[in-house]
VOTOR-921729 format. One line per field, with one value per residue (C-alpha): residue number from 1; residue in three letters; chain; x, y, z. Coordinates in pm, whole numbers, plus 50000, padded with zeros to 5 digits. Example, Ala and Ser with C-alpha at 12.3 -4.5 7.8 and 13.67 -1.06 7.14 Angstrom:
<pts>
num = 1	2;
residuo = Ala	Ser;
cadena = A	A;
px = 51230	51367;
py = 49550	49894;
pz = 50780	50714;
</pts>
This chain:
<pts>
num = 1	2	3	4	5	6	7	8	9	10	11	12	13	14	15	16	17	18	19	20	21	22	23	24	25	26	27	28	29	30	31	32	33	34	35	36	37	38	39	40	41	42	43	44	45	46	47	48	49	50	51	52	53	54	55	56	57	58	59	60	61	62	63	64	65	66	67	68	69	70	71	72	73	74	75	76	77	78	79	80	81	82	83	84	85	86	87	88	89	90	91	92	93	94	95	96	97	98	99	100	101	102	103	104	105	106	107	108	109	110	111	112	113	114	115	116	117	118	119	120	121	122	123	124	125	126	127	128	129	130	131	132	133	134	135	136	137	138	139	140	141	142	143	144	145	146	147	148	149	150	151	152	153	154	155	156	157	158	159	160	161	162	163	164	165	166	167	168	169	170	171	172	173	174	175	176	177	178	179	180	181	182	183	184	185	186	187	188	189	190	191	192	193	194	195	196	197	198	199	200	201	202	203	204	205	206	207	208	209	210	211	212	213	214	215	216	217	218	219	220	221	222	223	224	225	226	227	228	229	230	231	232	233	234	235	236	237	238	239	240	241	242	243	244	245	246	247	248	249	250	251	252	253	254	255	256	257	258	259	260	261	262	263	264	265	266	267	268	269	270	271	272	273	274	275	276	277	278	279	280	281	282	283	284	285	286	287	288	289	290	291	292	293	294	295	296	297	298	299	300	301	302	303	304	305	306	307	308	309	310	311	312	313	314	315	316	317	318	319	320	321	322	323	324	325	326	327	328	329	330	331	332	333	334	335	336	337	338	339	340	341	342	343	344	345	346	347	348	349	350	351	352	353	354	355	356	357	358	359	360	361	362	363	364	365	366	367	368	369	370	371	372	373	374	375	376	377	378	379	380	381	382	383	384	385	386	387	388	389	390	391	392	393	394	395	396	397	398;
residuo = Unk	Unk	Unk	Unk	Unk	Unk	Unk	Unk	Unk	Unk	Unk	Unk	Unk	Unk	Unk	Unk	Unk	Unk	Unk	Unk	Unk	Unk	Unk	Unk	Unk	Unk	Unk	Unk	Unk	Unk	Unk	Unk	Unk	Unk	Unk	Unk	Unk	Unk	Unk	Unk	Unk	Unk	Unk	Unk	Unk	Unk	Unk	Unk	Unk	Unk	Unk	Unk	Unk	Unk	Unk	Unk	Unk	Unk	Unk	Unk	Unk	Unk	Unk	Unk	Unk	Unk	Unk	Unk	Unk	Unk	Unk	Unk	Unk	Unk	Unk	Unk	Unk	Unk	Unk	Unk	Unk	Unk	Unk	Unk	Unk	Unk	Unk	Unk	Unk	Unk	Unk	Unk	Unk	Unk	Unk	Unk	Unk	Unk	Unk	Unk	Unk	Unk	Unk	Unk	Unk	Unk	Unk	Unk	Unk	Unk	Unk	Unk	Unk	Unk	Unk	Unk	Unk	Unk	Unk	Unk	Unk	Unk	Unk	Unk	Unk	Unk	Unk	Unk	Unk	Unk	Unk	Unk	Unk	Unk	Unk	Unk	Unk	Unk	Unk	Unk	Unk	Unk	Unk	Unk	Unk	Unk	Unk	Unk	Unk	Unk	Unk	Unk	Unk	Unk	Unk	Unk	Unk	Unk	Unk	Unk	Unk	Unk	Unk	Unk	Unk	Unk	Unk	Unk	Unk	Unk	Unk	Unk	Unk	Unk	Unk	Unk	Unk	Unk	Unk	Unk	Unk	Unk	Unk	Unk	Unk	Unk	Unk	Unk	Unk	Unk	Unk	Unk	Unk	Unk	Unk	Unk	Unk	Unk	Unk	Unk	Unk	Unk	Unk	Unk	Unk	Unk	Unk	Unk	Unk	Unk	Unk	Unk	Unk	Unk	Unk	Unk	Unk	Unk	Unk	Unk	Unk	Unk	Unk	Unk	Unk	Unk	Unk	Unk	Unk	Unk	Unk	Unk	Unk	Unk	Unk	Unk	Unk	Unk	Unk	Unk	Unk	Unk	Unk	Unk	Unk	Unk	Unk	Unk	Unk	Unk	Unk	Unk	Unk	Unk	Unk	Unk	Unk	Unk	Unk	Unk	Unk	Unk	Unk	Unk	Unk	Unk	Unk	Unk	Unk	Unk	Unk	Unk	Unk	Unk	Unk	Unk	Unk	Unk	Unk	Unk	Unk	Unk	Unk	Unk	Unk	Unk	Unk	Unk	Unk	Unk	Unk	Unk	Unk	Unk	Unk	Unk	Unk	Unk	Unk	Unk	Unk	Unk	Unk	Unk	Unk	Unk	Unk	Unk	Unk	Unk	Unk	Unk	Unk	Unk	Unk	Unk	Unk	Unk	Unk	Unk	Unk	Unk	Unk	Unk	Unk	Unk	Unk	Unk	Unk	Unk	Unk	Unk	Unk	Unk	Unk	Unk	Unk	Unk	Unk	Unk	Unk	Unk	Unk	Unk	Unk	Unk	Unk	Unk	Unk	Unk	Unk	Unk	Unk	Unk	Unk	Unk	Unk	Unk	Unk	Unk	Unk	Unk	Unk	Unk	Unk	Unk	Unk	Unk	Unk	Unk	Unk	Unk	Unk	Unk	Unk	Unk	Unk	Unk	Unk	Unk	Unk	Unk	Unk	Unk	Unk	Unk	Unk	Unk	Unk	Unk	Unk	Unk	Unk	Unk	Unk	Unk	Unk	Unk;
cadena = A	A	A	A	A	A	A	A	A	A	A	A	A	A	A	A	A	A	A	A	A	A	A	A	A	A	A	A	A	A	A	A	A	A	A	A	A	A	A	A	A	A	A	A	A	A	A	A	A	A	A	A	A	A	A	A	A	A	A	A	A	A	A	A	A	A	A	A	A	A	A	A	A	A	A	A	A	A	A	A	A	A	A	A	A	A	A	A	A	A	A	A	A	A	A	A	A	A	A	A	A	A	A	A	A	A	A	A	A	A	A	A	A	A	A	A	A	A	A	A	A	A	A	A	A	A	A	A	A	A	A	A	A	A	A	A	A	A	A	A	A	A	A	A	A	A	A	A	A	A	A	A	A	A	A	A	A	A	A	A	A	A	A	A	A	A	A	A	A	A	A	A	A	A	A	A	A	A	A	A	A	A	A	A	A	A	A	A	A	A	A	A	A	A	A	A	A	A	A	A	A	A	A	A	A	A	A	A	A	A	A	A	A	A	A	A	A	A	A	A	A	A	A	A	A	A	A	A	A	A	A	A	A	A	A	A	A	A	A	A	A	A	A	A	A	A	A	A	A	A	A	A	A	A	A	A	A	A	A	A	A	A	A	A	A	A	A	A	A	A	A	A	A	A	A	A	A	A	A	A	A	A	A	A	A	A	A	A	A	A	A	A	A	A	A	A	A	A	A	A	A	A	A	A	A	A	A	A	A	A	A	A	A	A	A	A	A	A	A	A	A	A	A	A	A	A	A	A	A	A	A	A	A	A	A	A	A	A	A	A	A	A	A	A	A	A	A	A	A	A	A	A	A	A	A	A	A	A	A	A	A	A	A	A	A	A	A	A	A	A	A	A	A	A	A	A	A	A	A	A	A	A	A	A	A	A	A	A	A	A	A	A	A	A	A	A	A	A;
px = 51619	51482	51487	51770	51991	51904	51924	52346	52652	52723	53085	53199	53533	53325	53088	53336	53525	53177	53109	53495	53416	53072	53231	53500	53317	52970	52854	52558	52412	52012	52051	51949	52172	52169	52227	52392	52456	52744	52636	52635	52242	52018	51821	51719	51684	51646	51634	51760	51792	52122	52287	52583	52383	52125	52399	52585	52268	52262	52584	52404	52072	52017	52119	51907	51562	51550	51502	51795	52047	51955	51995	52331	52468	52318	52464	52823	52863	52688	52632	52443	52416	52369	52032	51992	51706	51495	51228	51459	51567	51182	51131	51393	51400	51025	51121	51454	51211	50996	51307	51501	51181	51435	51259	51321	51161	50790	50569	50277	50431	50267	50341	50012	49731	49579	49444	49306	49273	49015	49157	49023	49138	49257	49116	48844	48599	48768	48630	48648	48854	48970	49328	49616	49871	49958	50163	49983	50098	49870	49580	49405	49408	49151	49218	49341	49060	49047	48863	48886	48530	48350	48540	48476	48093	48054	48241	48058	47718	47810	47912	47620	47427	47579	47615	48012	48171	48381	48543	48899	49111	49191	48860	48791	48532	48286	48081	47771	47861	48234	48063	47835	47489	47484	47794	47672	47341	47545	47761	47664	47768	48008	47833	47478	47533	47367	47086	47057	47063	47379	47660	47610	47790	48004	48186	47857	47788	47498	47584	47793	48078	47926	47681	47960	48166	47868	47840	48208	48147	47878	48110	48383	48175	48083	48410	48544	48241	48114	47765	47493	47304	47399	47186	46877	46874	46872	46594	46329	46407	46325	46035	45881	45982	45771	45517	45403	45440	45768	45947	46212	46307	46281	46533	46739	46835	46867	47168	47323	47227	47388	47736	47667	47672	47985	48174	48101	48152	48508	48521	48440	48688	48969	48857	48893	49212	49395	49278	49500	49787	49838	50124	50501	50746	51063	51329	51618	51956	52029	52369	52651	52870	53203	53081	52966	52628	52422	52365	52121	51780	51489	51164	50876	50554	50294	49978	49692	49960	50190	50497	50472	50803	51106	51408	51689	51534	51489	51773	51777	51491	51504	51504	51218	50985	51080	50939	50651	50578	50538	50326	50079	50059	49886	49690	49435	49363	48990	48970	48735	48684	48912	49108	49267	49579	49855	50051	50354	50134	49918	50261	50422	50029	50061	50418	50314	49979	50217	50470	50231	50071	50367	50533	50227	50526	50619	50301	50470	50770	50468	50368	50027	50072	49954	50221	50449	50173	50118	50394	50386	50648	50816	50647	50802	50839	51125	51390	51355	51285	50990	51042	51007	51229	51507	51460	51244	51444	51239	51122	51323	51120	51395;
py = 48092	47794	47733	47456	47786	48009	47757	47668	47732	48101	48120	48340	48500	48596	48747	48931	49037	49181	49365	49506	49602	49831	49957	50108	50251	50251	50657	50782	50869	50749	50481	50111	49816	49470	49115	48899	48555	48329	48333	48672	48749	48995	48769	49094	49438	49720	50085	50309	50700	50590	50306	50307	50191	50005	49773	49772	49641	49330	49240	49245	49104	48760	48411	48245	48378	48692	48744	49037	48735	48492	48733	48834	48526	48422	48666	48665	48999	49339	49638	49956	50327	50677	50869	51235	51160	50931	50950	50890	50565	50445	50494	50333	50023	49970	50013	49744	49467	49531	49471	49205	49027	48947	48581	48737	49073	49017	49157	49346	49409	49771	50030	50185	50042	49678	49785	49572	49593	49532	49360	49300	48985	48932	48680	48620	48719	48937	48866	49125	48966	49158	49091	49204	49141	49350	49113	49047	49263	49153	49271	49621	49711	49987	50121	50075	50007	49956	49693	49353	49217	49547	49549	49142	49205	49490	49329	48991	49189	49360	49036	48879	49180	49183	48820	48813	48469	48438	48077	47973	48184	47894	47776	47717	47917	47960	48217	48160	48328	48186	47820	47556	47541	47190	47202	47468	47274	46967	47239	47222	47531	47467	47566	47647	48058	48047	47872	48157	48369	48548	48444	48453	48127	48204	47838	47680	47918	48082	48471	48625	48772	49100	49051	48963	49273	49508	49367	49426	49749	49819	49690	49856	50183	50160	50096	50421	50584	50689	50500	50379	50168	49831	49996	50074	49727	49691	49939	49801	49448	49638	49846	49485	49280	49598	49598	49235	49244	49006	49180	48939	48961	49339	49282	49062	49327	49595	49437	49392	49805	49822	49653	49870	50178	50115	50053	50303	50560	50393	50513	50860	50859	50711	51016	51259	51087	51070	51401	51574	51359	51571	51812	51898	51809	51951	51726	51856	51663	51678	51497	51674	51781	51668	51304	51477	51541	51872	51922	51704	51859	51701	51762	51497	51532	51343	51331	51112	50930	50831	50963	51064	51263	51307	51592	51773	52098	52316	52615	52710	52875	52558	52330	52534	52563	52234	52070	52338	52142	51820	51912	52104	51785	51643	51957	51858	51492	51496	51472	51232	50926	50666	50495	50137	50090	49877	49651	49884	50160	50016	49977	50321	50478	50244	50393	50782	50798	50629	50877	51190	50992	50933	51267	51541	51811	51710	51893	52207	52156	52067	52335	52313	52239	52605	52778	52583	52609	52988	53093	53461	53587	53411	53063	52717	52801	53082	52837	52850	52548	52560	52647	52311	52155	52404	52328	52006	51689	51383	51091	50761	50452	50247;
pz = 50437	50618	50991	50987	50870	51113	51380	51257	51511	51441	51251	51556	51309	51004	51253	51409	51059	51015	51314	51303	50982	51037	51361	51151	50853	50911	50968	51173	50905	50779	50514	50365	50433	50300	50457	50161	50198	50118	49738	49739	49731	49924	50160	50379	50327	50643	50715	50978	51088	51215	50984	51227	51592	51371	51252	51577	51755	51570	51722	52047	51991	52247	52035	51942	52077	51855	51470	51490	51591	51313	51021	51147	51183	50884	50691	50481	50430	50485	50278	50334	50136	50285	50188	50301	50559	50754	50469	50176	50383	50404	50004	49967	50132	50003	49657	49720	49918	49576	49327	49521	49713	50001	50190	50529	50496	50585	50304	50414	50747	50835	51051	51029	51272	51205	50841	50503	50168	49900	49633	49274	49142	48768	48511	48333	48593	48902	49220	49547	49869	50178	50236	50458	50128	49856	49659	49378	49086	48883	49130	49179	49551	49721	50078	50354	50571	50964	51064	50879	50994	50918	50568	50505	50602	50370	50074	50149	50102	49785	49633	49696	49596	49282	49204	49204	49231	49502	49439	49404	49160	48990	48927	48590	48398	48069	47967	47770	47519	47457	47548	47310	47418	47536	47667	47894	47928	48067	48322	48753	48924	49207	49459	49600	49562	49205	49319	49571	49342	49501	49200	48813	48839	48555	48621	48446	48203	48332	48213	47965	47962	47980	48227	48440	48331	48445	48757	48829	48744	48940	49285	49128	49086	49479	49611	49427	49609	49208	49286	49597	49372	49555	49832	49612	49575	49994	49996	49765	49891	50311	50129	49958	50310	50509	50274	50302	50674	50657	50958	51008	50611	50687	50974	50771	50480	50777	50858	50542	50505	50787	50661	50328	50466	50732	50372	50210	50530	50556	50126	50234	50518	50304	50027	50253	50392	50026	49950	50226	50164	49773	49780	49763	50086	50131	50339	50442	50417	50785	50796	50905	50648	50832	50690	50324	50403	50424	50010	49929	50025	49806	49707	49685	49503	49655	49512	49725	49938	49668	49592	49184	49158	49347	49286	49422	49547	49226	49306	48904	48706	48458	48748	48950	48583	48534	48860	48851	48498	48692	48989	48710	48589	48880	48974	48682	48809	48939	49315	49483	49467	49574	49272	49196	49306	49223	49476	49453	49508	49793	49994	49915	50015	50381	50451	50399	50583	50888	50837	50839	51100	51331	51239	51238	51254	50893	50760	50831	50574	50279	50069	49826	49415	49354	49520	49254	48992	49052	49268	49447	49630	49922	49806	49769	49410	49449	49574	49972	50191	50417	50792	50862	50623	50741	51129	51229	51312	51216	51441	51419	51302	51239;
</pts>
């Protein structure tokens, strides 16, 4: 929506048709609402623990100075659904700005701490960039990192180190081997960085294919914390620099060491991070059942921050071996080292670790995958809902 809409006369009776309207039926209850606009289509998308005073406080917010106002009188119509919890409401409303792509919701808004992401470009020959986004479906995302100049510094090394381009996306390229020989004779490298001897310049030509694919490898390797050997590179280049007496070349790969070795502590962090964020969580449908709540408790499976499966709580034995099957599933995956992630992914990963993060009392309603993989008595597995699940109230975010 552009700025010449948001800045209109508000139509003062639709608005109040509206607000008539959610004061009547909207429940406190948690939920996902929708701002349409006159053609009918989702231009916003929101969340609340309590859909009712969520929607109410539009009504209220200052004209024209805040973003609240704007949408509301922007909008022709308004409608929301009812989720059994605060939780529920968060998945959802990332999965709906995912499907629908709503122009007012801010993508990559997070509620974790100012954070980044590596990204590994598509094409013909990926490249590494730190970014705040996670748009790009196409894309394979690691993190999320603290620290955007630490990250850039460390990713800027390993490029170099490993002779990644790090031009425009749309740049075009040729391999040697998928290029004549004097029309790669005849090619200039766009920039000084192959001269260097920091890029494999494959925009002139000047490696293969496979060379190139190696090398990707190789950063790809590191950033999954599977390999060091970017820094055995650092190393003999300090040993040679010592060796010859060439302190300030000595200094000079200290640093970039130095940047190496922050990254790849921030890899082990985020391992360790992922790691505790694999089990089951139990949620409780708190709503009261006077408004048809109370019945819908659910069970997520989250395996290294990501939601993989998502169920009524299992009450029958073919619902209970049945979910059991699933989390087995995931109880083989190799722990470790930090894996690719898609976009989709990269977002749902951002919104648990700030959950768990802002709601530490949540742990207590998780359970591990062996007490549904090899249940013993009084486990998740035999039908009951954690303490947790059965008593804690969860913070609102909304």
């Amino acid at each position: 929506m552009s700025a010449l809409a948001f800045a209109v006369a508000p139509a003062a009776d639709s608005l109040e048709k509206i607000r008539e309207r959610v004061k009547r039926q909207a429940q406190r209850r948690p939920g996902v609402y929708q701002f349409h606009d006159p053609a009918g289509g989702v231009f916003y998308v929101g969340k609340a623990k309590d859909l009712r005073a969520r929607l109410m406080s539009y009504f209220t917010a200052a004209w024209p100075d805040t973003k609240a106002s704007q949408l509301i009188r922007a909008a022709a119509d308004i409608t929301w659904r009812y989720l059994p919890s605060e939780f529920a409401a968060l998945l959802e409303e990332l999965r709906l700005i995912a499907k629908l792509r709503p122009f007012s919701n801010v993508r990559g808004t997070r509620t974790l701490r100012r954070i980044v992401f590596v990204k590994v470009t598509s094409g013909t020959a990926p490249k590494l960039k730190v970014t705040e986004q996670t748009t790009d479906r196409a894309a394979r995302y690691y993190g999320p990192f603290q620290g955007g100049y630490r990250t850039a510094d460390g990713v800027r090394v390993l490029t170099d180190l490993l002779q990644l381009r790090d031009c425009a996306q749309d740049r075009s390229l040729a391999y040697s081997d998928q290029t004549d020989l004097f029309d790669a004779l005849a090619m200039q490298a766009g920039c000084i960085r192959h001269e260097l001897g920091t890029c494999l310049a494959p925009c002139a030509a000047r490696c293969s294919a496979a060379e190139y694919r190696v090398a990707l490898e190789a950063a790809v390797g590191f950033l999954e914390g599977r390999t060091v050997q970017p820094m055995g590179r650092i190393l003999d280049a300090m040993n040679e620099a010592a060796e010859s007496k060439d302190y300030e070349r000595a200094a000079h790969w200290r640093d970039k060491m130095e940047a190496l070795e922050d990254l790849f502590a921030a890899i082990s962090r985020l391992r360790a991070a992922t790691d505790a964020l694999s089990f089951v969580y139990g949620v409780r449908d708190r709503t009261p059942t006077s408004v048809g709540g109370g019945s819908d408790d659910r069970v997520y499976l989250i395996h290294r921050g990501v939601v993989r499966a998502e169920a009524p709580w299992p009450t029958t034995p073919i619902e209970k071996d049945a979910f059991a099957g699933t989390v087995k599933r995931f109880t083989t995956l190799p722990k470790g080292a930090p894996v690719a992630r898609t976009a989709p992914e990269m977002d749902q990963l951002a919104l648990v670790m700030s959950w768990f993060r802002q709601n530490p009392d949540e742990f207590d309603a998780t359970t591990p995958f062996k007490d549904w993989t090899a249940p013993e008595e009084g486990s998740a597995h035999d039908g009951s809902v954690p303490r947790a699940a059965r008593t804690a109230d969860s913070g609102d975010t909304a």
